[in-house]
KEMI-481954 format. One record per residue (C-alpha): x, z, y; residue in three letters. Coordinates in Angstrom, 1 decimal. Layout:
N
- X / Z / Y / Ala
...
***
This chain:
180
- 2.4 / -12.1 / 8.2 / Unk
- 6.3 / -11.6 / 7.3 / Unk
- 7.2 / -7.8 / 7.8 / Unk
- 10.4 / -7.4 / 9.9 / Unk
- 10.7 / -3.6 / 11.1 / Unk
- 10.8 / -3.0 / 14.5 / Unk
- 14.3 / -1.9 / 16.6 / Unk
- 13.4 / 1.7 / 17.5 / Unk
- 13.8 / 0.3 / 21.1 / Unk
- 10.2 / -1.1 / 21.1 / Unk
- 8.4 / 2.2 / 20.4 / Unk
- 6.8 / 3.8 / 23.3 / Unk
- 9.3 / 5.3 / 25.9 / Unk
- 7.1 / 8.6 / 26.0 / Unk
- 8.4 / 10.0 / 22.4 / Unk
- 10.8 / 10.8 / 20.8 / Unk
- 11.9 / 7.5 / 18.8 / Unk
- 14.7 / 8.4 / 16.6 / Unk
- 13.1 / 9.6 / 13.8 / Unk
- 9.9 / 7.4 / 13.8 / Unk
- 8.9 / 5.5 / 11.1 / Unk
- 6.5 / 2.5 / 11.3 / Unk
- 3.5 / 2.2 / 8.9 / Unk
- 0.8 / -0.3 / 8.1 / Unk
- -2.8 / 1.0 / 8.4 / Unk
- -5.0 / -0.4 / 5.4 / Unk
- -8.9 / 0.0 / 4.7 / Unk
- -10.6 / 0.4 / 1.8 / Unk
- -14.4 / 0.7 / 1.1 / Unk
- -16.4 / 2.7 / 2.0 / Unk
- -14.9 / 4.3 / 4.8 / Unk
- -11.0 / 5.5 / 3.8 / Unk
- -7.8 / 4.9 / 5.8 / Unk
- -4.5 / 4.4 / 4.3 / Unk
- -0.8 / 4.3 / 5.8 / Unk
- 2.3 / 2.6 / 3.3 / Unk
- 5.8 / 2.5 / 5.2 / Unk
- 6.2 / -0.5 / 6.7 / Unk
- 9.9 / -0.5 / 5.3 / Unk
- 8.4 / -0.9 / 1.5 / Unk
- 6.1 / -4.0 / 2.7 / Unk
- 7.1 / -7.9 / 2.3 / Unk
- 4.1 / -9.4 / 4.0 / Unk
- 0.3 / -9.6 / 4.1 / Unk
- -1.8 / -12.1 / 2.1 / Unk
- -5.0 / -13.4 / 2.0 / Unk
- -5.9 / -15.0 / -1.3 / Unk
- -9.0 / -17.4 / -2.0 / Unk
- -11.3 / -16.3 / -4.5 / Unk
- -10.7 / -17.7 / -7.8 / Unk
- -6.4 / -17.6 / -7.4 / Unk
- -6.1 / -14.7 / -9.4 / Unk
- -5.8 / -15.2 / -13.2 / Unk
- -6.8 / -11.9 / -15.2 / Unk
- -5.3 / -10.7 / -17.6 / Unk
- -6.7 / -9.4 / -21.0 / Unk
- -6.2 / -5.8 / -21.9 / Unk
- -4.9 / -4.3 / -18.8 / Unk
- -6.5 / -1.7 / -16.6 / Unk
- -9.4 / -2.5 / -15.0 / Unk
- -7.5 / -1.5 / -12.0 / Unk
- -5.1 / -4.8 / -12.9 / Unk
- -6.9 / -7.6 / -11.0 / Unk
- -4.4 / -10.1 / -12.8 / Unk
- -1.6 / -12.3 / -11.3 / Unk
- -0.8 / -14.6 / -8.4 / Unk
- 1.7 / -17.2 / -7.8 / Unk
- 3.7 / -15.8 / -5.2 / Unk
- 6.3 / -18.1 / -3.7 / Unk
- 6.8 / -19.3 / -7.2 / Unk
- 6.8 / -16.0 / -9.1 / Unk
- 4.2 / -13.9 / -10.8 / Unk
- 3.1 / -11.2 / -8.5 / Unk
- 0.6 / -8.6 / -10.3 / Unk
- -1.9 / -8.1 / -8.3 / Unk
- -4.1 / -4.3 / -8.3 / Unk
- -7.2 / -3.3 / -7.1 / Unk
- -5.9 / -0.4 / -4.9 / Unk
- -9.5 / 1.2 / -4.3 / Unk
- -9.7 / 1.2 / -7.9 / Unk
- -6.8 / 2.9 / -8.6 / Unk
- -7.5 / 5.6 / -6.0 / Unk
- -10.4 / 6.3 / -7.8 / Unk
- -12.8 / 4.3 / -4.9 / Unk
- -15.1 / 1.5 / -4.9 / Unk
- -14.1 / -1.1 / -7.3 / Unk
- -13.8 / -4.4 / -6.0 / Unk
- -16.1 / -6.0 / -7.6 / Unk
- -18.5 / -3.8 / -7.0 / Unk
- -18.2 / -4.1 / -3.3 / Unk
- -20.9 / -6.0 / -1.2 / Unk
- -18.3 / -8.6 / 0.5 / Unk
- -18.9 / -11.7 / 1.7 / Unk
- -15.3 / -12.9 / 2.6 / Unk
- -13.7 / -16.4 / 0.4 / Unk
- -10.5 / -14.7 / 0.4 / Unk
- -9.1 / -11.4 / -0.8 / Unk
- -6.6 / -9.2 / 1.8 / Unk
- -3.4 / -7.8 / -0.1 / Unk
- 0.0 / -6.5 / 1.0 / Unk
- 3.1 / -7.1 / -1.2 / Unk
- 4.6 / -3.8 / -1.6 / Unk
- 8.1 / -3.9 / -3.3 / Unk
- 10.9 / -1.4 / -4.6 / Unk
- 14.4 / -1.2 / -5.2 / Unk
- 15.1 / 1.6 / -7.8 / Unk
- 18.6 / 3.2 / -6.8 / Unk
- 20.9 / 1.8 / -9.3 / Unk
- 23.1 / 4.1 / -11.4 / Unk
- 26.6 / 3.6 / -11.4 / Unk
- 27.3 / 0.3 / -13.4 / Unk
- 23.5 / -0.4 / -13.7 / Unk
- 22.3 / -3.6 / -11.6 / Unk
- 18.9 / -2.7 / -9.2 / Unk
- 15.9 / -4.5 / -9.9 / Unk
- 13.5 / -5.4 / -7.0 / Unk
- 10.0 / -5.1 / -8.2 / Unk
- 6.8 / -6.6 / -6.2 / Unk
- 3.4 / -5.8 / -6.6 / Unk
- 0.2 / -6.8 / -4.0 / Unk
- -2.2 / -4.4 / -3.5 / Unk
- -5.4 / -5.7 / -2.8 / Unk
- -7.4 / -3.9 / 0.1 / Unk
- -10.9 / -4.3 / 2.2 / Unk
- -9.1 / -4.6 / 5.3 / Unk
- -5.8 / -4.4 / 7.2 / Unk
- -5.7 / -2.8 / 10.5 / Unk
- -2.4 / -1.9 / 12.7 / Unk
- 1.0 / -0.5 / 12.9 / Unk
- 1.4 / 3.2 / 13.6 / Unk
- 4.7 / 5.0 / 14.5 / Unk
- 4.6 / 8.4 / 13.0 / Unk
- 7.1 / 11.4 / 12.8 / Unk
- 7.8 / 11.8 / 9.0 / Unk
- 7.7 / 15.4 / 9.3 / Unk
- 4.5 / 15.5 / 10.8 / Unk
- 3.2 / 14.4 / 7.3 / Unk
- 1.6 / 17.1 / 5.7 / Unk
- 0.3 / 18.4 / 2.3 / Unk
- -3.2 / 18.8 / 2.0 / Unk
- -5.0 / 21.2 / 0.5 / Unk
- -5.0 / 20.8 / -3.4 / Unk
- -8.8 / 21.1 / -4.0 / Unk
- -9.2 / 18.3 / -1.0 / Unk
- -7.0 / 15.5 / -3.5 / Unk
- -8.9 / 13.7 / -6.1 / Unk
- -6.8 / 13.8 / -9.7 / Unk
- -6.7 / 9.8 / -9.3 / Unk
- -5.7 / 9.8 / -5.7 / Unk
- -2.5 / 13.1 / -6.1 / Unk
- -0.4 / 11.0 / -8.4 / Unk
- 0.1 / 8.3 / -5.2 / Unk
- -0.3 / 11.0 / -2.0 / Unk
- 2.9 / 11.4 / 0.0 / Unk
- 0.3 / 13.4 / 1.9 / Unk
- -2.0 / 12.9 / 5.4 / Unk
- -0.9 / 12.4 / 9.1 / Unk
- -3.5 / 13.0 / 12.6 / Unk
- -2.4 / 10.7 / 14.4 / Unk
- -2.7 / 10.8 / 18.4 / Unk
- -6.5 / 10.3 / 18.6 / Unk
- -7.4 / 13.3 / 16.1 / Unk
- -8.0 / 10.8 / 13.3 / Unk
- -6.7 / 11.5 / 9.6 / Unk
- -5.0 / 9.0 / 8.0 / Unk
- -4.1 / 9.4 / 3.9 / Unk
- -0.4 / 8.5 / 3.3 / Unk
- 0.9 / 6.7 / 0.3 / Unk
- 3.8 / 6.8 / -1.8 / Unk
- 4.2 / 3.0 / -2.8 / Unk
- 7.4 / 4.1 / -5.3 / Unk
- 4.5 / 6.0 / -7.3 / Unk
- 2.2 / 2.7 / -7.2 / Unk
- 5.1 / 0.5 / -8.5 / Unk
- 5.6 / 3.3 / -11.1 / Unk
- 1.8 / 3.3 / -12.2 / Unk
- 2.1 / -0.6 / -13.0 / Unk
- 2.0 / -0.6 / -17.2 / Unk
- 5.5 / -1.5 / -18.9 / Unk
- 6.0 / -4.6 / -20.9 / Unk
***
């Protein structure tokens, strides 16, 4: 699945549309619910087992690399990171891994050429879209964050049915990949 963000015509006629922001929902074990802007997603992939080449002396958090339309895309065990369920610790049964390709363009200073940089973040599962308000995203409560999960928390949003829903900042995921 290609990511092409919706016209703000296609969101529900009964809100307020002009500010909305579309996100991906993403699952990772045992039971936690994730949101990245759809804006700073490529596309969704699903891997077979044994297409991932590791590489030595990374984080364990590094899963290793894929070849991704021709070009090494670093691939990262997003529960892992977070401080969650490794994934190979998990008790899956699926031939095929689930990942998004999240990518970045750092603002350029003045004379400097922007790089785009990719990475795929491996996840249990990947669920809908969700329009959300981006001020409705809120802070929570510093002794409800993990130290592995704050460096990557934009913050949390309920969305209509009461359900929370952890926010990421996919700028400080690209920034937490090693430098060569």
């Amino acid at each position: 699945m290609v990511f092409n963000t919706l016209s703000p015509l296609s969101t529900p006629d009964t809100q307020d549309h002009r500010n909305l922001q579309q996100f991906l929902q993403l699952h990772l074990v045992p039971d936690t619910t994730l949101m990245l802007p759809v804006a700073q997603l490529t596309e969704v992939l699903s891997i077979p087992l044994g297409q991932i080449v590791p590489i030595p002396q990374m984080p364990s958090w590094i899963m290793g690399v894929y070849n991704w339309r021709g070009q090494v895309l670093w691939l990262v065990d997003l529960g892992e990171l977070l401080g969650l369920t490794p994934w190979h610790q998990q008790n899956l049964t699926t031939p095929v891994h689930r990942a998004v390709v999240l990518h970045s363009t750092p603002k350029a200073a003045s004379g400097t050429p922007s790089v785009r940089y990719t990475l795929g973040l491996v996840v249990s599962h990947i669920d809908e879209m969700e329009w959300c308000q981006p001020s409705e995203i809120q802070s929570p409560p510093t002794s409800a964050v993990t130290p592995s999960l704050a460096p990557f928390l934009r913050g949390y949003w309920l969305n209509p049915q009461g359900k929370m829903l952890i926010v990421l900042d996919g700028e400080a995921i690209i920034a937490a990949m090693p430098k060569s």
